[in-house]
C-alpha positions in Angstrom: -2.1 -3.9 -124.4 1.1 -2.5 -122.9 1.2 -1.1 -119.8 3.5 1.8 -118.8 6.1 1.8 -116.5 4.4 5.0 -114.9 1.4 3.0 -114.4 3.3 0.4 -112.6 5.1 2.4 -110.4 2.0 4.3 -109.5 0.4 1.6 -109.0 3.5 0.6 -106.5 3.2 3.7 -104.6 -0.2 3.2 -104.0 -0.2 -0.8 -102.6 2.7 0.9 -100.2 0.6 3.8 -99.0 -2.3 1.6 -98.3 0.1 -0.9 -96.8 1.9 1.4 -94.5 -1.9 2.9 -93.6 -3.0 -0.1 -92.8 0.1 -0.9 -90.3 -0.9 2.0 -89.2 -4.3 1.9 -88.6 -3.6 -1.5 -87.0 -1.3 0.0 -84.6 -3.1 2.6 -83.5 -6.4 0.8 -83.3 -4.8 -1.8 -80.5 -4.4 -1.1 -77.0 -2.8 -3.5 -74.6 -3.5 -2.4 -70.7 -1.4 -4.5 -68.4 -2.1 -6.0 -65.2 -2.6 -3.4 -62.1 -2.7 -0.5 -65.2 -5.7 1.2 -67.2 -5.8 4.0 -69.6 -8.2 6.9 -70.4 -10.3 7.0 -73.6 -11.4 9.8 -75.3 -13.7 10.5 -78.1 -13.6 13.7 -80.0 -11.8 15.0 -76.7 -14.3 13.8 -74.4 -14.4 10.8 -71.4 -15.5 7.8 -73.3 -14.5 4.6 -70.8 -12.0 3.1 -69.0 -9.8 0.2 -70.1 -9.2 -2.2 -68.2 -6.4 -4.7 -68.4 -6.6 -6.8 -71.2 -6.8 -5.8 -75.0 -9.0 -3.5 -76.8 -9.3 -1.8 -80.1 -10.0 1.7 -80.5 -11.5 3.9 -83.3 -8.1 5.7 -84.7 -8.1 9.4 -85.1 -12.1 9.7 -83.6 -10.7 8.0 -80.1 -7.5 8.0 -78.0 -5.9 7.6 -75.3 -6.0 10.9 -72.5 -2.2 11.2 -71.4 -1.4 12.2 -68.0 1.8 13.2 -66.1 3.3 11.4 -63.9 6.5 11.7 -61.8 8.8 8.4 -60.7 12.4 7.7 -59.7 14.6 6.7 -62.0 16.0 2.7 -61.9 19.8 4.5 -62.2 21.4 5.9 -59.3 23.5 8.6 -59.8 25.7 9.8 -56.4 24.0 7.5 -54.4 20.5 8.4 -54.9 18.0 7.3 -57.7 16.8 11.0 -59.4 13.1 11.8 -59.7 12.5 11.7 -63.4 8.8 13.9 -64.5 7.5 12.3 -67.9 4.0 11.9 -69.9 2.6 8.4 -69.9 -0.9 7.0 -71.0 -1.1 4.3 -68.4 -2.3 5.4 -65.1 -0.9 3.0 -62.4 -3.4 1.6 -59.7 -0.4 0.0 -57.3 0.7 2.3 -54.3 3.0 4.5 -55.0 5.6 6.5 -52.2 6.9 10.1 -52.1 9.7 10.8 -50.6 10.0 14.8 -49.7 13.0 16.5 -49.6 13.8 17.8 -46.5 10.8 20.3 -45.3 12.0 23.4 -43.0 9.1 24.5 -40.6 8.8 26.2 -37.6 7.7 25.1 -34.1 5.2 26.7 -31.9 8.1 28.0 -29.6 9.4 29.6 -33.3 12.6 27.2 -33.4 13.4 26.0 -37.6 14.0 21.9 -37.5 14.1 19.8 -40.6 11.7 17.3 -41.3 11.8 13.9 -43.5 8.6 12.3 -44.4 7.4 9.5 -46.8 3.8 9.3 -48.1 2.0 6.3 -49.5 -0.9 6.5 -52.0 -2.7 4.7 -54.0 -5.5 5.6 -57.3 -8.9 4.4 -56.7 -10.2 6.4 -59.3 -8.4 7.1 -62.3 -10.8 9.1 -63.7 -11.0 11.8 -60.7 -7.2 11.1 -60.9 -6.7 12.3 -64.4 -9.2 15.0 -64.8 -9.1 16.9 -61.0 -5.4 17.0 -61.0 -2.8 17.7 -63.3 0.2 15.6 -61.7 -0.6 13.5 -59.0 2.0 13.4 -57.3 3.4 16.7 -57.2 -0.3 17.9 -55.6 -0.1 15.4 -52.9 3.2 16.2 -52.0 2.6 20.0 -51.5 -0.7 19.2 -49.7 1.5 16.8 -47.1 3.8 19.8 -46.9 1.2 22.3 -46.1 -0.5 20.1 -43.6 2.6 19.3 -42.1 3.6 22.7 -41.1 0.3 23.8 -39.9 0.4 20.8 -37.7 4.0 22.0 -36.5 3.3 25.0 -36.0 0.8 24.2 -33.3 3.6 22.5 -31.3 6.5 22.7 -29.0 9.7 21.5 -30.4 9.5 18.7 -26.6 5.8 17.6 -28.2 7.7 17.2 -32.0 10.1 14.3 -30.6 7.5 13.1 -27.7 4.5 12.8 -30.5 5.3 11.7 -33.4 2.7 8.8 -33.9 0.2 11.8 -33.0 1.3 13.5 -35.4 1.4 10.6 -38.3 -2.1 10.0 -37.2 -3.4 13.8 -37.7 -1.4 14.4 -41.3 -3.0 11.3 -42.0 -5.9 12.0 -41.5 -6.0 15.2 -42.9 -4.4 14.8 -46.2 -6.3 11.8 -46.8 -9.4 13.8 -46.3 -8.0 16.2 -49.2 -7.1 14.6 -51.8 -10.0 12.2 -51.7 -11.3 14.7 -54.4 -8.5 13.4 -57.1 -9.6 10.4 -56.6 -6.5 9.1 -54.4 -6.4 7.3 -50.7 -3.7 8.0 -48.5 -2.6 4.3 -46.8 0.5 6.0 -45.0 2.3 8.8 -43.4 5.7 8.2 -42.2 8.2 11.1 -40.3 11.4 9.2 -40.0 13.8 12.2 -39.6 13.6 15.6 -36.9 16.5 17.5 -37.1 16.6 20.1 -34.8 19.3 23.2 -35.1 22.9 22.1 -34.1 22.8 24.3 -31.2 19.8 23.1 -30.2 21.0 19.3 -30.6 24.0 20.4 -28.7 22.5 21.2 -26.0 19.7 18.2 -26.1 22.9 16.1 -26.0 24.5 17.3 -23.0 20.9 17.4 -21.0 20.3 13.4 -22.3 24.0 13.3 -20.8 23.2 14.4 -17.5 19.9 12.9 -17.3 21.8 9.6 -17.7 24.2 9.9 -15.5 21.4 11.8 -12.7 19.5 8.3 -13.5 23.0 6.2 -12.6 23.4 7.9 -9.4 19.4 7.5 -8.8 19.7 3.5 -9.4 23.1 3.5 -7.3 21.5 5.2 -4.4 18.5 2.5 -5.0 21.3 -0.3 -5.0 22.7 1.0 -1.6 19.4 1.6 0.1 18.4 -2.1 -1.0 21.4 -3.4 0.4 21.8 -1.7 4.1 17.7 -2.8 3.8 18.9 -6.4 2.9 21.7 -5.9 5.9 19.3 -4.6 8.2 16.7 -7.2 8.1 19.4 -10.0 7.8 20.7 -8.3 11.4 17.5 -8.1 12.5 17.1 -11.9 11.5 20.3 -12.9 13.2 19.2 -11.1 16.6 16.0 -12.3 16.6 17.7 -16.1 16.4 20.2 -15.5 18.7 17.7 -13.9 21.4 15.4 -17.3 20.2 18.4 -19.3 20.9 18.7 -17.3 24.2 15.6 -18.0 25.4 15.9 -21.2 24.8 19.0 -22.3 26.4 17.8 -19.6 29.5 14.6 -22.0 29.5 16.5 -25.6 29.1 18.9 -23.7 32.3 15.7 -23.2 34.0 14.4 -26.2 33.2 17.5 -28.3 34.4 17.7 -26.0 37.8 14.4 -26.5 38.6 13.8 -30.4 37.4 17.7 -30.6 39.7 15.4 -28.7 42.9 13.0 -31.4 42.4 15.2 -34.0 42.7 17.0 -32.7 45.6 13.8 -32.1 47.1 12.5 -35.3 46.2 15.8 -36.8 47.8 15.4 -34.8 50.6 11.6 -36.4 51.5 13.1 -39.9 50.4 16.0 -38.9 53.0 13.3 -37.9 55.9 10.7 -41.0 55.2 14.1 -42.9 55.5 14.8 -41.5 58.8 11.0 -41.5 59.9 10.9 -45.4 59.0 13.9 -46.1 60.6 13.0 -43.7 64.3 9.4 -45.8 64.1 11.6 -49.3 63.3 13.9 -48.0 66.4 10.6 -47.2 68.3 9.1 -50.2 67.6 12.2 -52.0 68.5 12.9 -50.9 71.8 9.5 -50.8 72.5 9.4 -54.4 72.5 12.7 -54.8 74.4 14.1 -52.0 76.0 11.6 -49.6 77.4 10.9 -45.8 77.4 14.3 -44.7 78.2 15.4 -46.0 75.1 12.7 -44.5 72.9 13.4 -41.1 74.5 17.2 -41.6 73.4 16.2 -42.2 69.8 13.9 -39.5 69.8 16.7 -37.0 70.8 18.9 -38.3 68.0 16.6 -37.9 65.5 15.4 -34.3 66.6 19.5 -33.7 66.7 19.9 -35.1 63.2 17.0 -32.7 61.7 18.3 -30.1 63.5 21.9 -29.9 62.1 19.9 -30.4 58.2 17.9 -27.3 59.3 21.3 -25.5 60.4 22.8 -26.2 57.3 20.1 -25.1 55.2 19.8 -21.7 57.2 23.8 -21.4 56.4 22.9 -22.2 52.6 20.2 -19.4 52.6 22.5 -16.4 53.8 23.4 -14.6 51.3 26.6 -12.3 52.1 27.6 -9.3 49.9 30.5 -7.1 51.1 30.1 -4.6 48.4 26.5 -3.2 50.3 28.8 -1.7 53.3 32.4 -2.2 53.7 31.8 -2.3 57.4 29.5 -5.2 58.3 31.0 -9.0 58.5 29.8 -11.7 59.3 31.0 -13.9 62.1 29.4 -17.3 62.7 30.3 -18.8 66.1 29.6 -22.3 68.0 26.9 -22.2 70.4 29.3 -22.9 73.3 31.4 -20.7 72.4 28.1 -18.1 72.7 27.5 -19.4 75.7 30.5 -19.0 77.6 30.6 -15.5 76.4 27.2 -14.9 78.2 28.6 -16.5 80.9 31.3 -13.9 81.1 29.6 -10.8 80.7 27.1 -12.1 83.4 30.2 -12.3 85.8 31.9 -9.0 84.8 28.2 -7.6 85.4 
């Protein structure tokens, strides 16, 4: 039996078409999720499961794979800056993602236009929510940041904007997270690294930060002086108080010396007198025994002369003589004879 050459090549056509179907089917049927990724199956259109990482095989043409869209910067960069590239995938990511706005223009509670950059990090915790509540991800968080962020604003000065901004990190935090919990997304972080007020207005912030500064300068110079006329004054009021110490104290040594140089003169004095009285009762004692009263009354009168000039002298010592009380008084001291012939006289002449 001969076979035809149509037959054969039919035949050909057919072991392709089944061998190219079955390539396919193989293909199709195979699904490898990577680590940190899962995908969406469907069945006839509807949520079937989600795969996990790992491999699985999948029903071709009754199941496949729910695509989603997704938005990420591109690994190039082109004029310095990497561009945001909008595509369709099948794998939904579970690591945290950032969004970097462009720059946001809102208005202030005192209705002055700054610019605003802000970065916001999410992360899927449920792609299901994730695929089927929202249709990009990432575009709906970032105009739900943007809302929230000028409503937040707008309930505050442009002062409160630059004085606040962990406050306000910490309310568009909290808010946003709060809304897009419903797409099955978390919110980990809300970053405003950039205010930029009006040129005008940063003109004029500038010159006040200027004078503030140099109002602070003169504030710590004045501090700086007044710290060192106190640091002068107590270090004069420490040198006087030594010096009216050391006063004192030599006033007390020269009181000390005059009055221990009193005692010894007085204490030479009485040595000086017991002398004399020892010596007038040796004397009495001595003529006594040999020559009689006479000679004890002549002893007696030299002694009584002898105190009697130390008492003179003493009196002289005491008088104290200052001219500049009257210019008119002086003091004459005379010898008593001299006195006494004057009397004499005047008692003549009378």
């Amino acid at each position: 039996m001969v076979v035809s050459t149509s037959v054969v090549i039919a035949v050909a056509v057919v072991l392709v078409v089944l061998w190219v179907l079955i390539l396919f089917i193989f293909a199709t049927s195979i699904r490898i999720v990577n680590h940190a990724e899962v995908m969406i199956l469907e069945r006839f259109g509807r949520y079937k499961k989600t795969l996990l990482p790992g491999m699985h095989i999948i029903v071709p043409i009754v199941e496949q794979v729910r695509p989603i869209a997704w938005r990420h910067r591109s690994r190039t960069i082109q004029n310095g800056d990497a561009p945001v590239i909008s595509a369709t995938t099948e794998r939904v990511d579970m690591r945290e993602h950032v969004i970097e706005f462009s720059r946001q223009h809102v208005i202030t509670k005192d209705t002055v236009m700054i610019d605003i950059d802000a970065l916001v990090y999410f992360r899927i915790v449920d792609p299901r929510l994730a695929v089927y509540k929202a249709q990009n991800i990432p575009d709906s968080v970032e105009l739900v940041t943007q809302a929230t962020l000028r409503n937040i604003i707008a309930t505050m000065t442009l002062d409160d904007t630059f004085s606040s901004r962990d406050e306000i990190n910490y309310e568009l935090l909290s808010k946003v997270k709060h809304d897009v919990e419903r797409w099955g997304v978390t919110i980990t972080r809300v970053e405003i690294f950039d205010i930029i007020p009006p040129m005008d207005i940063k003109l004029a912030m500038e010159q006040q930060i200027k004078a503030e500064r140099w109002r602070r300068s003169e504030v710590l110079e004045a501090d700086g002086q007044r710290e060192s006329m106190i640091v002068n004054s107590r270090g004069d009021a420490a040198r006087m108080v030594l010096r009216a110490e050391g006063d004192r104290a030599s006033m007390l040594l020269r009181a000390t010396g005059e009055a221990e140089a009193k005692m010894l003169s007085s204490k030479a004095e009485a040595q000086s007198m017991e002398s004399i009285r020892a010596g007038m009762l040796h004397s009495i004692q001595y003529y006594l025994s040999n020559m009689g009263i006479i000679a004890i009354t002549e002893a007696g009168v030299r002694a009584v002369d002898y105190l009697t000039a130390i008492q003179y002298l003493n009196v002289l010592r005491s008088i104290n003589i200052n001219p500049s009380r009257t210019s008119d008084m002086r003091l004459v001291l005379l010898p008593m004879d001299t006195v006494n012939g004057v009397n004499d006289l005047v008692k003549l002449n009378s």
